[in-house]
N, C-alpha and C positions, 0 to 999 in steps of 0.2 A: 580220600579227602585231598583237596587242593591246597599246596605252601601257598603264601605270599609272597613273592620275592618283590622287596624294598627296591622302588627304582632311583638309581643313582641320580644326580645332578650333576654333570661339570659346570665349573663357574661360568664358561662360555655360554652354555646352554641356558641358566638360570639368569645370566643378564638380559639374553635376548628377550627370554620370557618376560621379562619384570619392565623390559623395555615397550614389548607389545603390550603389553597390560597398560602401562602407562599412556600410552598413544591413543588404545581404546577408551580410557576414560576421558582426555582431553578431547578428542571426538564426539562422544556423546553429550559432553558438557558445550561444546560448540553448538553442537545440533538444538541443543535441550534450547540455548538462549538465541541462536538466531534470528535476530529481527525483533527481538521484544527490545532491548536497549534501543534499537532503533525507531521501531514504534513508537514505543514512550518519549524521547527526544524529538522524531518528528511530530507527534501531538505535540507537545508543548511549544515547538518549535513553529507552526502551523496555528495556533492560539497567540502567539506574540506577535506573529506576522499579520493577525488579522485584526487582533487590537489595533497595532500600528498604523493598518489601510483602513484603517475605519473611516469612513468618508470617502474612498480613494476612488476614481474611476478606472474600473479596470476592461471597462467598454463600453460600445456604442451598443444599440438597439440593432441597428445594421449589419454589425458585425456576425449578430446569433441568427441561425437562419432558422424557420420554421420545424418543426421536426429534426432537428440538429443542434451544436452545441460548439463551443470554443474550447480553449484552454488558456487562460490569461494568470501565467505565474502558476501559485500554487493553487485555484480556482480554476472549477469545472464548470461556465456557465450554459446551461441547454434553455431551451425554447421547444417543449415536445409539444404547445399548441399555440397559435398566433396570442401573443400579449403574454402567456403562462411565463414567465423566468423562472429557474428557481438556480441556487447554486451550491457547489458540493466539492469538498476536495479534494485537491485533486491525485492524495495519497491512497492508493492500493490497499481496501486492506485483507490483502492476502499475507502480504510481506515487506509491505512500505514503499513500495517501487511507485514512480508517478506513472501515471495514467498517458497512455501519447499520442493518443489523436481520439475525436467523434467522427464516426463515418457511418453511413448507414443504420443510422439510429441507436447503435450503440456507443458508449462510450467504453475507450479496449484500454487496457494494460497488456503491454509486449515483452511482458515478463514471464509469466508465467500465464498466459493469453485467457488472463478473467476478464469478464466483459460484465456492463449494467445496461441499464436501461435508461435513458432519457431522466428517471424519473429518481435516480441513484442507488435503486433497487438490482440485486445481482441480477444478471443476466445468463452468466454462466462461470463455474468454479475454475478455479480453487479456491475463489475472494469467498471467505465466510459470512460476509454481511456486506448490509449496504453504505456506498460511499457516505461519509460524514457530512452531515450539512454545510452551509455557510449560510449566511445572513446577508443575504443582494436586496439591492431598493432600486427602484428605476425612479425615476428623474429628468422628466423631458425625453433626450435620446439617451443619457448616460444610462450606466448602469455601475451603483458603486458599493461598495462594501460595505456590508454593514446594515 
């Protein structure tokens, strides 16, 4: 039969531990909430701003080109077929990063390189869903919020 020999602690030893202990939890508590405070502020944040533009022009007709798409502010406006607008915004949501250019028929985030589809539907991950709508009206050549 096998003793048990009690292993000792010096205090040196037992602070580093209680140190790493601690570092581990403030790390996993970072991790755990990453990007949800910011989500929920840029949602909200993104809903006030478009209360606000309600009416706003945030482009021309000319400006969106056929099968392509702008970025004007927080607004993702495409055009995937002559007259179709629709508009989306222009928050990531993977992790709340904005969205930074339409090329080639997607529209990319250079963050974490999610991409969608013209239509704000994912195109490719990490983005778990598709971009959030907005409310666009077109108006002669404008095109305005709301």
């Amino acid at each position: 039969m096998t003793e048990h020999t009690p292993v000792q602690l010096d205090r040196r030893r037992a602070l580093a531990a209680t140190g790493v202990a601690a570092a581990a939890v403030v790390t996993v508590a970072a991790c755990d909430t990453y990007g949800a405070n910011d989500n929920a502020s840029a949602a909200s944040d993104n809903g006030a701003k478009q209360d606000k533009q309600q009416g706003a022009e945030l482009a021309t007709t000319g400006e969106v080109p056929v099968g392509g798409g702008v970025i004007k502010g927080d607004t993702v406006i495409t055009q995937p077929t002559a007259g179709n607008y629709q508009g989306f915004s222009s928050t990531c949501t993977h992790l709340g990063c904005k969205v930074a250019e339409v090329s080639n028929g997607k529209i990319n985030c250079k963050c974490h390189n999610s991409s969608f589809n013209l239509d704000g539907s994912v195109a490719g991950g990490p983005a778990p869903r598709a971009l959030d709508a907005r409310a666009i009206r077109v108006e002669g050549d404008s095109i305005l919020a709301g």
